[in-house]
N, CA, C and O atoms as a MOPAC input file, in Angstrom:
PM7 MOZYME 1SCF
protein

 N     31.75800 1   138.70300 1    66.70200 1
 C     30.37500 1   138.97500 1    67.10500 1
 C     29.96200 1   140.33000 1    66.55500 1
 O     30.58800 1   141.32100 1    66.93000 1
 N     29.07900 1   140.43400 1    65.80100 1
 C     28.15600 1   141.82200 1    65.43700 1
 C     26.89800 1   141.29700 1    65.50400 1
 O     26.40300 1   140.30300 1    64.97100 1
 N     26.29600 1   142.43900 1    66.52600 1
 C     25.48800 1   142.40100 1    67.23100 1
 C     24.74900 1   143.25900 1    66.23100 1
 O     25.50400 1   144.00900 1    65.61200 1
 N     23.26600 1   143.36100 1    65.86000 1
 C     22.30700 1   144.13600 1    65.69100 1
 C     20.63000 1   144.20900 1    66.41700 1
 O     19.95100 1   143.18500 1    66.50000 1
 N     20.28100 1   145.14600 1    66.75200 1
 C     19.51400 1   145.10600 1    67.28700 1
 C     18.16600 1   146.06800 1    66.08900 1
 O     18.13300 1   146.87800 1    65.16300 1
 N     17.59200 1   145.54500 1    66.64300 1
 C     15.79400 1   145.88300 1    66.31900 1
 C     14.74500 1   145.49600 1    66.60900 1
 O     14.76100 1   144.69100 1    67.54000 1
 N     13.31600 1   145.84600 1    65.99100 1
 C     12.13100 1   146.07100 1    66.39900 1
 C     11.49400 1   146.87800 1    67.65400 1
 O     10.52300 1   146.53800 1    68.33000 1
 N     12.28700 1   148.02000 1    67.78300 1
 C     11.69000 1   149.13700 1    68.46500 1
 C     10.85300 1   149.97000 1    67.59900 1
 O     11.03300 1   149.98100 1    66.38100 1
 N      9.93800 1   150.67300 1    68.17700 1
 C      8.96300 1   151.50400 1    67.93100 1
 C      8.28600 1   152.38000 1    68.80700 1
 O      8.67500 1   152.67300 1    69.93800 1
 N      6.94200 1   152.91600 1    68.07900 1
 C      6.41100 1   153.98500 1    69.09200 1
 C      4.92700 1   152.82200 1    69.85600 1
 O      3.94300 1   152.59300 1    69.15200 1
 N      4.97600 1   152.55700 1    70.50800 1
 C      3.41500 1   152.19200 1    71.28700 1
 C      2.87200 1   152.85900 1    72.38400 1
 O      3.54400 1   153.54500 1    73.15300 1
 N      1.32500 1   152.62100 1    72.50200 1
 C      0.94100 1   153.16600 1    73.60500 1
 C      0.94300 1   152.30200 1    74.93200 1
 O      0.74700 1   151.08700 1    74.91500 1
 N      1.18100 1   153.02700 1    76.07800 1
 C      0.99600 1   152.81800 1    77.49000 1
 C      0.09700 1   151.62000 1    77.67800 1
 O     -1.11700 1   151.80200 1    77.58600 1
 N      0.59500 1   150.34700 1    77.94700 1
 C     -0.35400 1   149.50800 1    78.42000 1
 C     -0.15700 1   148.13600 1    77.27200 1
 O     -0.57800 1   147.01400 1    77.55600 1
 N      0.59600 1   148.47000 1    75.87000 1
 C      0.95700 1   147.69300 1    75.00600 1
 C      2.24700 1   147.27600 1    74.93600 1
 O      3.18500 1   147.71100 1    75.60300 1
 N      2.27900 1   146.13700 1    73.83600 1
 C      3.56500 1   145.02100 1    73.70500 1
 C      4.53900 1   145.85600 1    72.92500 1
 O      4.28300 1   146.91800 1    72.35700 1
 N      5.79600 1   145.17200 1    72.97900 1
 C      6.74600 1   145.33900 1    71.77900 1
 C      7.96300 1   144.09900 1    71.79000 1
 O      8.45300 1   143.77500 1    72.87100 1
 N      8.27500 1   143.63500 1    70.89400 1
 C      9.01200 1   142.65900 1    71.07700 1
 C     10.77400 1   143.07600 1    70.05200 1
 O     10.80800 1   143.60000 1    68.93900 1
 N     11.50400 1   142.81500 1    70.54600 1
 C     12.66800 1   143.52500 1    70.35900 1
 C     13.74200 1   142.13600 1    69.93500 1
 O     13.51500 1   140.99700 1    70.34100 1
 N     14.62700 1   142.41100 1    69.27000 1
 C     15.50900 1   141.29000 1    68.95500 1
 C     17.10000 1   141.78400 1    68.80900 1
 O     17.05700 1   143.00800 1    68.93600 1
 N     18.03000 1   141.50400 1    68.66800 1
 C     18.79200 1   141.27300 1    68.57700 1
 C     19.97100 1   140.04900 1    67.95800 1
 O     20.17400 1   139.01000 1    68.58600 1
 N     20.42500 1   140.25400 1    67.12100 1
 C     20.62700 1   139.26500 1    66.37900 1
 C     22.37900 1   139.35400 1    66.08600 1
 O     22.81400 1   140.49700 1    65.94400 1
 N     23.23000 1   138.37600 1    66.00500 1
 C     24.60700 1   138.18800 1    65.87300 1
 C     24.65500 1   137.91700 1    64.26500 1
 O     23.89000 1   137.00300 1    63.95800 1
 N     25.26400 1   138.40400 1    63.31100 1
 C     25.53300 1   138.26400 1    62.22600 1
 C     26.82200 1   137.49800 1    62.11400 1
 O     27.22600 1   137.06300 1    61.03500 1
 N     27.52800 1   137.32600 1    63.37400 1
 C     28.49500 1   136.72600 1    62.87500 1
 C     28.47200 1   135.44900 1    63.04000 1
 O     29.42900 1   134.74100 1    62.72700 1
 N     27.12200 1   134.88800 1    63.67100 1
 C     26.96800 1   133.77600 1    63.79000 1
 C     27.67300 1   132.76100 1    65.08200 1
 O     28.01500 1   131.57800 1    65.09300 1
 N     27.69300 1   133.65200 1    65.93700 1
 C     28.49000 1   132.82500 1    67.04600 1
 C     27.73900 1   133.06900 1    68.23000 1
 O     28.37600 1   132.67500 1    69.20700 1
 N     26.52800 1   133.61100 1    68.56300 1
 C     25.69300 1   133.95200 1    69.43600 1
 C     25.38000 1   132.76100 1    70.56600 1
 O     24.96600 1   133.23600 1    71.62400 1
 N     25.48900 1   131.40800 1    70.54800 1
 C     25.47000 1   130.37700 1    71.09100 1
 C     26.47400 1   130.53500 1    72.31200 1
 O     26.35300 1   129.95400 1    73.39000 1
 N     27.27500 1   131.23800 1    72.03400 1
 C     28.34700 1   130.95200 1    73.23000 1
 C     28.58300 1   132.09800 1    73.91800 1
 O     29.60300 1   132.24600 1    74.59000 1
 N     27.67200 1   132.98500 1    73.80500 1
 C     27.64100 1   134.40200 1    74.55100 1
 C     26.64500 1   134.48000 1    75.29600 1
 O     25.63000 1   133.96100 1    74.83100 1
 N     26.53000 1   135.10300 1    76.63800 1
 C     25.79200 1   135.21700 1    77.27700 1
 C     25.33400 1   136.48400 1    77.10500 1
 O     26.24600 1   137.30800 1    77.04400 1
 N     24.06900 1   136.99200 1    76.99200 1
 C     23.83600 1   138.24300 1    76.21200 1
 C     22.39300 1   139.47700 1    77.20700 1
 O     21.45800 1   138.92300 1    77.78400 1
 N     22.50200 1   140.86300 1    77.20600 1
 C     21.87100 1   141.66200 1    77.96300 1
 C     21.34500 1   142.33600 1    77.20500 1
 O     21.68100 1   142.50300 1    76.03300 1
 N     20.47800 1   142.80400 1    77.74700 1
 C     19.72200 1   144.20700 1    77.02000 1
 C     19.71600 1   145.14200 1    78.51900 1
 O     19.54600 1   144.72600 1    79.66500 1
 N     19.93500 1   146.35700 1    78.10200 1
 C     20.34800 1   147.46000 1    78.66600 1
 C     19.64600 1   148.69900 1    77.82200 1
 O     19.61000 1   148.93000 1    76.61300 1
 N     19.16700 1   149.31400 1    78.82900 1
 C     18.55100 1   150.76500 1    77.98600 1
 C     19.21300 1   152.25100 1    78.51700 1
 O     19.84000 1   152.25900 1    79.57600 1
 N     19.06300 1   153.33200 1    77.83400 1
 C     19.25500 1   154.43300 1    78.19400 1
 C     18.52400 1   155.58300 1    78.07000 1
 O     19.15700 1   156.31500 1    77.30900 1
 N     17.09100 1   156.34300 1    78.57800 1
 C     17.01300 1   157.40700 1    78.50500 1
 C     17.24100 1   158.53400 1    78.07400 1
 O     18.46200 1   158.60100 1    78.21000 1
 N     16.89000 1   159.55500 1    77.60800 1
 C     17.17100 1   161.31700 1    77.71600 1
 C     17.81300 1   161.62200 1    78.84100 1
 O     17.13100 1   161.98900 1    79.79700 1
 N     19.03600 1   161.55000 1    78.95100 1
 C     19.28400 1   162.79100 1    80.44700 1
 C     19.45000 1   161.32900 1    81.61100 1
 O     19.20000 1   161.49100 1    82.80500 1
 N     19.75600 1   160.37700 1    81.23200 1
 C     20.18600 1   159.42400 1    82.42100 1
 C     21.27000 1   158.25300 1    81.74300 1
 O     21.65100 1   158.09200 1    80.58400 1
 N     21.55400 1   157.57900 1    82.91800 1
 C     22.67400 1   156.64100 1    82.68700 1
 C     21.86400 1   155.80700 1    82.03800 1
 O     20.66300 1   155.90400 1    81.78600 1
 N     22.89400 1   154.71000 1    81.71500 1
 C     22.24600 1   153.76300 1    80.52300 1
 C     21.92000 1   152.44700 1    82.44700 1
 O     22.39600 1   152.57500 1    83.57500 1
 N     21.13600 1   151.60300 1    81.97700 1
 C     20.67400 1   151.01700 1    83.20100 1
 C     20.42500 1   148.85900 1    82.49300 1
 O     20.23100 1   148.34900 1    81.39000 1
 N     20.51700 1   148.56400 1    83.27100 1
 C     20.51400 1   147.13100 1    82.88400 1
 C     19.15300 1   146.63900 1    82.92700 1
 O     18.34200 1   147.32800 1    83.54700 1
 N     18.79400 1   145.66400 1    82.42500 1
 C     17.03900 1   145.24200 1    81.66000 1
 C     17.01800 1   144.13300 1    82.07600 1
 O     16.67300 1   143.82900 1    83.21800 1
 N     17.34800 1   143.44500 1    81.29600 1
 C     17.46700 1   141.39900 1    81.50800 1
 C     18.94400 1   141.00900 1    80.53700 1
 O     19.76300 1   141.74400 1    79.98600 1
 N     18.83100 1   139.60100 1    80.63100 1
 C     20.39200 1   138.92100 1    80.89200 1
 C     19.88300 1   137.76200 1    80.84800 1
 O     19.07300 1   137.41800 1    81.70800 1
 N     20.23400 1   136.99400 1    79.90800 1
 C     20.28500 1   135.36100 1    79.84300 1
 C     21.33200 1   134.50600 1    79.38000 1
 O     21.91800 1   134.77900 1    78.33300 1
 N     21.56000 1   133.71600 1    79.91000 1
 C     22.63800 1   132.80000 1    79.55600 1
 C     23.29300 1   132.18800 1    78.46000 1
 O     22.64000 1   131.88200 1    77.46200 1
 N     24.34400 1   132.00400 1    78.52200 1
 C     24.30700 1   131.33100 1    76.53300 1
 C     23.83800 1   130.12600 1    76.27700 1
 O     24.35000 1   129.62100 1    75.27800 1
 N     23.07700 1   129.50500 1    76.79800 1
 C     22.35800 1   128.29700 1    77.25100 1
 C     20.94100 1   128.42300 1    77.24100 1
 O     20.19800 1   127.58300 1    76.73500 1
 N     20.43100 1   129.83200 1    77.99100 1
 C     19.02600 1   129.95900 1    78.09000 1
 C     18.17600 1   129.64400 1    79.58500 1
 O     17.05800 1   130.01100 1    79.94700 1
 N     19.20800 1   128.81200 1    80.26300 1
 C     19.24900 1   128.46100 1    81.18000 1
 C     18.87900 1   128.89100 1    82.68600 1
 O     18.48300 1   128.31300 1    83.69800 1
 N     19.31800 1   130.61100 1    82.19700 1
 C     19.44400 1   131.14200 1    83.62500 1
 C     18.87300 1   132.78900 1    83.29300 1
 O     19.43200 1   133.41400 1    82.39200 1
 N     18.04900 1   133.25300 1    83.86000 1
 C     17.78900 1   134.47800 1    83.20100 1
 C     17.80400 1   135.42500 1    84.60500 1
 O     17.68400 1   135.02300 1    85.76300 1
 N     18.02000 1   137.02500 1    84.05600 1
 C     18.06700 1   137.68000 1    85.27700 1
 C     16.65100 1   138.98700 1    84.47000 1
 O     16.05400 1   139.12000 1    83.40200 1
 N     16.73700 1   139.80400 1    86.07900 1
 C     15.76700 1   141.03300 1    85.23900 1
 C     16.08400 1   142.38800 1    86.07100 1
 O     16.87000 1   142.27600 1    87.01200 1
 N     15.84000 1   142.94600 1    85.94700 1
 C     15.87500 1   144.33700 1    86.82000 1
 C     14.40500 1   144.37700 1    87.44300 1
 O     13.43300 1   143.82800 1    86.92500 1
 N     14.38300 1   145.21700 1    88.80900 1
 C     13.35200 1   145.38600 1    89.67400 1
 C     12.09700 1   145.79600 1    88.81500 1
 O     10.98200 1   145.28100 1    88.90200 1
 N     12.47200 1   146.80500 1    87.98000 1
 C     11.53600 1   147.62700 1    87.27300 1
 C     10.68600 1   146.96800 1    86.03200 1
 O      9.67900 1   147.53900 1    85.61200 1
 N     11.22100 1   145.54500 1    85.38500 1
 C     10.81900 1   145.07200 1    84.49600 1
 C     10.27600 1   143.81200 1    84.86400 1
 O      9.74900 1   143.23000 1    83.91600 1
 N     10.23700 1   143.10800 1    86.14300 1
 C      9.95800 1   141.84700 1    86.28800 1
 C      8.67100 1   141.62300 1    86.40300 1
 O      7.95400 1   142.30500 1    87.13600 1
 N      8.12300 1   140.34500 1    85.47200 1
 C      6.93600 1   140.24100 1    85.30700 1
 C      5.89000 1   141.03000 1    83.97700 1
 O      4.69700 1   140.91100 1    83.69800 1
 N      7.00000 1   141.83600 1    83.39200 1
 C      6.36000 1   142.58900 1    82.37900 1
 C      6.95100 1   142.28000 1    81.30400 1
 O      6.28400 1   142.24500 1    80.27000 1
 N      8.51600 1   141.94200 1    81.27200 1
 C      9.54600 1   141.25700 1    79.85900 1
 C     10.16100 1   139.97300 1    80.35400 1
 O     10.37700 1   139.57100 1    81.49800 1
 N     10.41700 1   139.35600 1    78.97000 1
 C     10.71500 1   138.34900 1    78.86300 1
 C     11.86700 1   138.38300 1    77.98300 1
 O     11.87900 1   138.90100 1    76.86600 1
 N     12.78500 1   137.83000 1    78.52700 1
 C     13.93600 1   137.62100 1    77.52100 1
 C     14.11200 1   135.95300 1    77.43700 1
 O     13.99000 1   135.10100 1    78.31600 1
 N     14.51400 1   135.82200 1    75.74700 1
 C     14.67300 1   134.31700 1    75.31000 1
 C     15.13900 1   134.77000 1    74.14300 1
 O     14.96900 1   135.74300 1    73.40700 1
 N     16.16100 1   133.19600 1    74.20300 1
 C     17.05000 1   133.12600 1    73.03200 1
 C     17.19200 1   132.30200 1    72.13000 1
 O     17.06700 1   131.22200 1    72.70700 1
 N     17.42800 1   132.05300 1    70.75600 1
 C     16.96300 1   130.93800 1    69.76700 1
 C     18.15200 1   130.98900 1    69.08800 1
 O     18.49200 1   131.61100 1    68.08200 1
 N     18.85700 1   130.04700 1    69.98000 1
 C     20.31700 1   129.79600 1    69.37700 1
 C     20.56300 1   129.72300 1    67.97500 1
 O     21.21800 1   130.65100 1    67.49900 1
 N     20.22100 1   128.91900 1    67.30000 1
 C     20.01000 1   128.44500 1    66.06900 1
 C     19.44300 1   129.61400 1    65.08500 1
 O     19.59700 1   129.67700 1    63.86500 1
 N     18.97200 1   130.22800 1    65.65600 1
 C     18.62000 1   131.50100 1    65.05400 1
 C     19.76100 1   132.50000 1    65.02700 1
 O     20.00700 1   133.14400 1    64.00700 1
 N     20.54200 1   132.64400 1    66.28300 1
 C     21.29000 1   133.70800 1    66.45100 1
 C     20.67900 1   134.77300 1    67.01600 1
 O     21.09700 1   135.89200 1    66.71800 1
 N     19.80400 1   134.66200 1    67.74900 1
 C     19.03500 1   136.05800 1    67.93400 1
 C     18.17500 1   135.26700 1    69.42900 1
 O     17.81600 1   134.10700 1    69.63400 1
 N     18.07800 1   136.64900 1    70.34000 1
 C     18.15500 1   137.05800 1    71.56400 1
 C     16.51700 1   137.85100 1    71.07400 1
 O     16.30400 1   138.56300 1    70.09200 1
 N     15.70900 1   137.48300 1    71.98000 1
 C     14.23300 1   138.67700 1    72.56700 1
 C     14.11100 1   139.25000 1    73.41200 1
 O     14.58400 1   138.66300 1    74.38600 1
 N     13.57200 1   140.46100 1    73.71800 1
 C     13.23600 1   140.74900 1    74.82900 1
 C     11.62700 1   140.99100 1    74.80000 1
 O     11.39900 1   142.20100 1    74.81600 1
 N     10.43700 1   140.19900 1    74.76200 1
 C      9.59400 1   140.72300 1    74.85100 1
 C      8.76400 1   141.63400 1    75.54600 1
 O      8.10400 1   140.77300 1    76.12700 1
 N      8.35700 1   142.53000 1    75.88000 1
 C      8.05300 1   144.09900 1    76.38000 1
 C      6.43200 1   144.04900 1    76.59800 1
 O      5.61000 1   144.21500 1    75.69600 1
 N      6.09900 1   143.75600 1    78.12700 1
 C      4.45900 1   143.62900 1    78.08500 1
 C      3.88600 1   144.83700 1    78.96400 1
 O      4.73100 1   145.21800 1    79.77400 1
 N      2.68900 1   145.53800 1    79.02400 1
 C      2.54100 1   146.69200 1    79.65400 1
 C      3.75100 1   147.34700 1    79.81700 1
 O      4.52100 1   147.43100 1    80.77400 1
 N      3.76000 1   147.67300 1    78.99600 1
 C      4.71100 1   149.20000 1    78.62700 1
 C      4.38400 1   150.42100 1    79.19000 1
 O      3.31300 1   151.02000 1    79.09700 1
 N      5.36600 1   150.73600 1    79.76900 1
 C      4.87600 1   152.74100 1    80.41000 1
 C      5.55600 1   153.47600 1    79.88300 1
 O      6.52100 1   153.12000 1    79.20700 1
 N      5.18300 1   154.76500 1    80.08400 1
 C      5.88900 1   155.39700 1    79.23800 1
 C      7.43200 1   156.15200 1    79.97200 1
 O      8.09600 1   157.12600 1    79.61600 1
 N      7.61300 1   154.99300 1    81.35300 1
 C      9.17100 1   155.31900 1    81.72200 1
 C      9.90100 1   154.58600 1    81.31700 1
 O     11.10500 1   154.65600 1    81.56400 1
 N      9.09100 1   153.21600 1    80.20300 1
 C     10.34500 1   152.19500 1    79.47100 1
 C     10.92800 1   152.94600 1    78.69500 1
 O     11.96500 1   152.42200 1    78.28700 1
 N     10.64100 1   154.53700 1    78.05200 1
 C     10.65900 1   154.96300 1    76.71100 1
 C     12.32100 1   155.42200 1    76.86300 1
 O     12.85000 1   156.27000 1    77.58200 1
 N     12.87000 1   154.49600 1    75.88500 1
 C     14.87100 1   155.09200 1    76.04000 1
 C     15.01700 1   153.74800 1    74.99600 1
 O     14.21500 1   152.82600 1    74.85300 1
 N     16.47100 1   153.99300 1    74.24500 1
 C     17.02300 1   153.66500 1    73.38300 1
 C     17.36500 1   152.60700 1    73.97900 1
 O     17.94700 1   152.82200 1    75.04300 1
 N     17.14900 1   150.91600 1    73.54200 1
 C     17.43000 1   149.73200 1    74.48900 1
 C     18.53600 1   149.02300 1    73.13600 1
 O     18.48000 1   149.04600 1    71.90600 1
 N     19.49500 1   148.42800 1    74.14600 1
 C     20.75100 1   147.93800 1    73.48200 1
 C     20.90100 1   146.66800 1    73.70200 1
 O     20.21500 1   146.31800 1    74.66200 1
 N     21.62600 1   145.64100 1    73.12900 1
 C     21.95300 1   144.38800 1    73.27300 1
 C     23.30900 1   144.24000 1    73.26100 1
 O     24.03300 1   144.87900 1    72.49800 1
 N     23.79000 1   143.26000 1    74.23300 1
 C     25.43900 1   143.36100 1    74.40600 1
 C     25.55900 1   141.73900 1    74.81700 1
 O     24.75600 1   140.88800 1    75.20000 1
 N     26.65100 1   141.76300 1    74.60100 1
 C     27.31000 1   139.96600 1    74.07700 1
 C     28.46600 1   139.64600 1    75.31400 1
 O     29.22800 1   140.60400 1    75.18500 1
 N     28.97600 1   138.84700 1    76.39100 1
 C     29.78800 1   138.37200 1    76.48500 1
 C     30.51800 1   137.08800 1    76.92200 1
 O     29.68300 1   136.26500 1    77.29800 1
 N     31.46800 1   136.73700 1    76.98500 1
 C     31.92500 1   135.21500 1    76.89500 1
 C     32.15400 1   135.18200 1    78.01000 1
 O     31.25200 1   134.34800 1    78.09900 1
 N     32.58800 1   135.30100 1    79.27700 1
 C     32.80700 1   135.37400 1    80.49300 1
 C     32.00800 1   136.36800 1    81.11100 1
 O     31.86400 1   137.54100 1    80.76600 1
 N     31.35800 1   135.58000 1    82.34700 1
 C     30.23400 1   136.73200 1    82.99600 1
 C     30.49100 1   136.53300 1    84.34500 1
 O     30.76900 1   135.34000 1    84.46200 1
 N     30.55600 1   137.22600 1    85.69700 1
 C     29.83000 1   137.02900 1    86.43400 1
 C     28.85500 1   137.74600 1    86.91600 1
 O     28.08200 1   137.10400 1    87.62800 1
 N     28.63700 1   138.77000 1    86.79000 1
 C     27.13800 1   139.50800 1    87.35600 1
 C     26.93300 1   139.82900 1    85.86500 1
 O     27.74600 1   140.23900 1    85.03500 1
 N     24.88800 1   139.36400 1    85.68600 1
 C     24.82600 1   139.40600 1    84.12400 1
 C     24.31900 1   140.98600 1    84.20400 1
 O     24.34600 1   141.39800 1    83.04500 1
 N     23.98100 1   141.77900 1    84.87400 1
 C     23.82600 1   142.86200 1    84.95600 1
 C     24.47800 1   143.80500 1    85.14900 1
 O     23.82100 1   144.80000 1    85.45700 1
 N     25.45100 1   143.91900 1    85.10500 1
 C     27.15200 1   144.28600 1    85.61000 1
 C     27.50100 1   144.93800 1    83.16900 1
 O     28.07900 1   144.29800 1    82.29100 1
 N     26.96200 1   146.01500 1    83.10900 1
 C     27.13900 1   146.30100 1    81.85600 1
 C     28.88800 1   146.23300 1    81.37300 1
 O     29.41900 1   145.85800 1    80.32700 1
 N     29.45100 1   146.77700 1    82.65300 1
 C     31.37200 1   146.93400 1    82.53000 1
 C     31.50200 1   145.07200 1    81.96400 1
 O     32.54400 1   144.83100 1    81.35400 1
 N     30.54300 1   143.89000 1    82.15000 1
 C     31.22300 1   142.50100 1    81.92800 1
 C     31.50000 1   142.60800 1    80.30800 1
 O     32.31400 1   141.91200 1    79.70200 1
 N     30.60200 1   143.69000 1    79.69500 1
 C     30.26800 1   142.81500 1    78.56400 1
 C     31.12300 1   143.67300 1    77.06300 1
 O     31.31900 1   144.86100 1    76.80800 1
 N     31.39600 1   142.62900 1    76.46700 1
 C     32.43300 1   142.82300 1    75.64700 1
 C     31.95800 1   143.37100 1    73.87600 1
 O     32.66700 1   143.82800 1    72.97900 1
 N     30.70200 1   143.11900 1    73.91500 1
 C     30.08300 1   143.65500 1    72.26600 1
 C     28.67300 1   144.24000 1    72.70600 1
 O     27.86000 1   144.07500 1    73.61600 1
 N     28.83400 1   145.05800 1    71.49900 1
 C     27.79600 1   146.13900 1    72.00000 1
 C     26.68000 1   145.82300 1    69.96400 1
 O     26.97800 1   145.33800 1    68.87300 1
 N     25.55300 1   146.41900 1    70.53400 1
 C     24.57200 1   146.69900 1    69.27000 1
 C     24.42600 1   147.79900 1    69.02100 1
 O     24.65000 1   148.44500 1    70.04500 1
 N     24.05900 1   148.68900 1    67.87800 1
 C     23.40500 1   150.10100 1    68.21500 1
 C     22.59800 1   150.55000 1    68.42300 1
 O     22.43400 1   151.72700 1    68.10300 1
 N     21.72300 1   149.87400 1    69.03800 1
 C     21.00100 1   150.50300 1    70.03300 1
 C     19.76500 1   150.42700 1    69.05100 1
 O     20.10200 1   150.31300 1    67.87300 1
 N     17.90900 1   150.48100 1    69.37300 1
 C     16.88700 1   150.57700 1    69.09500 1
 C     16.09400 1   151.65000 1    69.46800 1
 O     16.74900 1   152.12300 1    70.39700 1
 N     15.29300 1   152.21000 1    69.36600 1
 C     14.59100 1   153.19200 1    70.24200 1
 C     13.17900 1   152.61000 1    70.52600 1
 O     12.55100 1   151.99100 1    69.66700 1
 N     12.74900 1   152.82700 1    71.68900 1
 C     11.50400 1   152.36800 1    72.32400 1
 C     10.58900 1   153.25000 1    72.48900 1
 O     10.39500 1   153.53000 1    73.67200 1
 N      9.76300 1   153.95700 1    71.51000 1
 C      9.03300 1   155.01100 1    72.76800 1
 C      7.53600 1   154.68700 1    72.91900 1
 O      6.77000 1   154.17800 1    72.10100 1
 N      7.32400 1   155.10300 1    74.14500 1
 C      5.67200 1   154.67900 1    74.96900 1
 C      5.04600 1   155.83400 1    75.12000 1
 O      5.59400 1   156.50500 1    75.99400 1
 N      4.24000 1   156.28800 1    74.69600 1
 C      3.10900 1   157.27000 1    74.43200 1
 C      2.04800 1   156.83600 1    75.91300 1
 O      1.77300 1   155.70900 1    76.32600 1
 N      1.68600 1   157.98000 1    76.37800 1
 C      0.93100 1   158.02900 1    77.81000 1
 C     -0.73400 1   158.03500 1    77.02400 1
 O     -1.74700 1   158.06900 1    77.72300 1

Protein backbone atom coordinates (compact mmCIF):
# COMPACT_ATOMS: atom_id res chain seq x y z
CA UNK A 1 0.00 0.00 0.00
CA UNK A 2 1.36 3.63 -0.87
CA UNK A 3 -0.81 5.92 0.00
CA UNK A 4 -0.75 9.52 -1.58
CA UNK A 5 -2.64 12.17 -0.74
CA UNK A 6 -3.79 15.51 -2.43
CA UNK A 7 -5.83 18.37 -3.49
CA UNK A 8 -5.35 20.62 -0.56
CA UNK A 9 -5.20 24.26 -0.87
CA UNK A 10 -5.80 27.74 0.35
CA UNK A 11 -9.82 28.68 0.41
CA UNK A 12 -11.92 31.05 1.96
CA UNK A 13 -14.22 30.57 5.07
CA UNK A 14 -17.52 29.34 3.94
CA UNK A 15 -16.00 27.34 0.73
CA UNK A 16 -15.40 23.69 -0.67
CA UNK A 17 -12.32 21.63 -1.09
CA UNK A 18 -12.26 18.19 -2.11
CA UNK A 19 -9.23 16.07 -1.12
CA UNK A 20 -8.18 12.54 -2.34
CA UNK A 21 -6.09 10.10 -1.58
CA UNK A 22 -5.05 7.52 -3.69
CA UNK A 23 -3.13 3.86 -3.28
CA UNK A 24 -0.56 3.41 -5.99
CA UNK A 25 -0.14 0.14 -5.14
CA UNK A 26 -3.31 -0.72 -6.18
CA UNK A 27 -4.79 -2.66 -3.37
CA UNK A 28 -7.02 0.05 -1.80
CA UNK A 29 -10.23 -2.24 -2.07
CA UNK A 30 -9.39 -4.12 0.92
CA UNK A 31 -8.42 -1.38 3.31
CA UNK A 32 -10.49 0.40 5.34
CA UNK A 33 -9.20 3.92 5.13
CA UNK A 34 -9.21 7.56 7.45
CA UNK A 35 -8.39 10.90 7.07
CA UNK A 36 -6.96 12.50 10.08
CA UNK A 37 -5.62 16.07 10.37
CA UNK A 38 -3.10 17.96 12.39
CA UNK A 39 -2.76 21.59 13.22
CA UNK A 40 0.14 24.10 14.33
CA UNK A 41 0.76 23.35 17.95
CA UNK A 42 -1.84 20.34 18.42
CA UNK A 43 -2.24 16.63 18.24
CA UNK A 44 -3.05 15.16 15.03
CA UNK A 45 -7.09 14.37 15.54
CA UNK A 46 -9.37 11.93 13.51
CA UNK A 47 -11.85 13.34 10.51
CA UNK A 48 -13.85 10.49 8.84
CA UNK A 49 -13.33 6.69 8.20
CA UNK A 50 -14.98 4.47 5.73
CA UNK A 51 -15.02 1.03 5.14
CA UNK A 52 -13.30 -1.03 2.52
CA UNK A 53 -16.65 -1.62 1.14
CA UNK A 54 -18.03 1.93 1.47
CA UNK A 55 -20.50 0.60 3.47
CA UNK A 56 -20.09 2.10 6.75
CA UNK A 57 -18.79 5.57 7.32
CA UNK A 58 -17.82 7.37 10.55
CA UNK A 59 -17.10 11.32 11.24
CA UNK A 60 -15.89 13.34 14.04
CA UNK A 61 -18.27 15.77 16.06
CA UNK A 62 -16.65 18.74 14.44
CA UNK A 63 -17.09 17.73 10.76
CA UNK A 64 -20.52 16.14 10.55
CA UNK A 65 -22.71 17.39 8.03
CA UNK A 66 -20.01 19.53 6.43
CA UNK A 67 -17.60 16.40 4.79
CA UNK A 68 -18.15 13.65 3.06
CA UNK A 69 -16.00 10.83 2.68
CA UNK A 70 -16.37 8.21 -0.37
CA UNK A 71 -14.48 5.77 -2.01
CA UNK A 72 -14.07 4.56 -5.73
CA UNK A 73 -12.61 1.32 -5.45
CA UNK A 74 -11.80 0.83 -8.91
CA UNK A 75 -10.19 3.94 -8.88
CA UNK A 76 -8.08 3.34 -5.86
CA UNK A 77 -8.76 6.50 -4.33
CA UNK A 78 -10.65 7.63 -1.15
CA UNK A 79 -12.48 11.58 -0.89
CA UNK A 80 -13.03 13.57 1.58
CA UNK A 81 -15.16 16.28 0.38
CA UNK A 82 -14.84 19.58 2.64
CA UNK A 83 -18.13 21.87 2.67
CA UNK A 84 -18.23 25.24 4.69
CA UNK A 85 -14.90 25.34 5.65
CA UNK A 86 -13.63 27.47 8.75
CA UNK A 87 -10.79 28.53 9.27
CA UNK A 88 -10.31 25.89 12.40
CA UNK A 89 -10.29 23.07 9.53
CA UNK A 90 -6.92 24.81 8.55
CA UNK A 91 -4.05 21.79 9.43
CA UNK A 92 -2.22 19.37 7.30
CA UNK A 93 -4.98 16.41 6.63
CA UNK A 94 -3.60 12.79 6.09
CA UNK A 95 -4.95 9.55 4.75
CA UNK A 96 -4.18 6.21 6.40
CA UNK A 97 -4.98 2.58 5.25
CA UNK A 98 -5.83 -0.46 7.38
CA UNK A 99 -6.74 -4.17 7.04
CA UNK A 100 -8.11 -4.92 10.41
CA UNK A 101 -10.13 -2.23 12.25
CA UNK A 102 -12.07 -1.91 15.11
CA UNK A 103 -12.62 1.69 16.09
CA UNK A 104 -12.25 3.53 12.58
CA UNK A 105 -11.18 6.52 14.46
CA UNK A 106 -8.76 4.94 16.73
CA UNK A 107 -5.49 6.49 14.48
CA UNK A 108 -3.03 3.71 16.71
CA UNK A 109 -5.48 0.91 14.21
CA UNK A 110 -4.00 2.01 11.23
CA UNK A 111 -1.15 0.56 9.51
CA UNK A 112 -0.15 3.04 6.27
CA UNK A 113 0.18 6.41 6.39
CA UNK A 114 0.16 9.34 3.29
CA UNK A 115 2.12 12.52 3.52
CA UNK A 116 -0.01 14.49 4.42
CA UNK A 117 -1.83 17.66 2.31
CA UNK A 118 -2.19 21.05 3.66
CA UNK A 119 -5.61 22.70 4.02
CA UNK A 120 -5.68 26.27 4.74
CA UNK A 121 -9.02 28.44 5.32
CA UNK A 122 -8.63 32.10 5.16
CA UNK A 123 -11.27 34.05 7.60
Amino acid sequence: VQLQASGGGLVQAGGSLRVSCADTGRSFGNYATGWFRQAPGKEREFVAAISWKGGSTKYADSVKGRFTISRDNARNTVYLQMNSLKPEDTAVYYCAAATIIDDMSNQYEYEYWGQGTQVTVSS
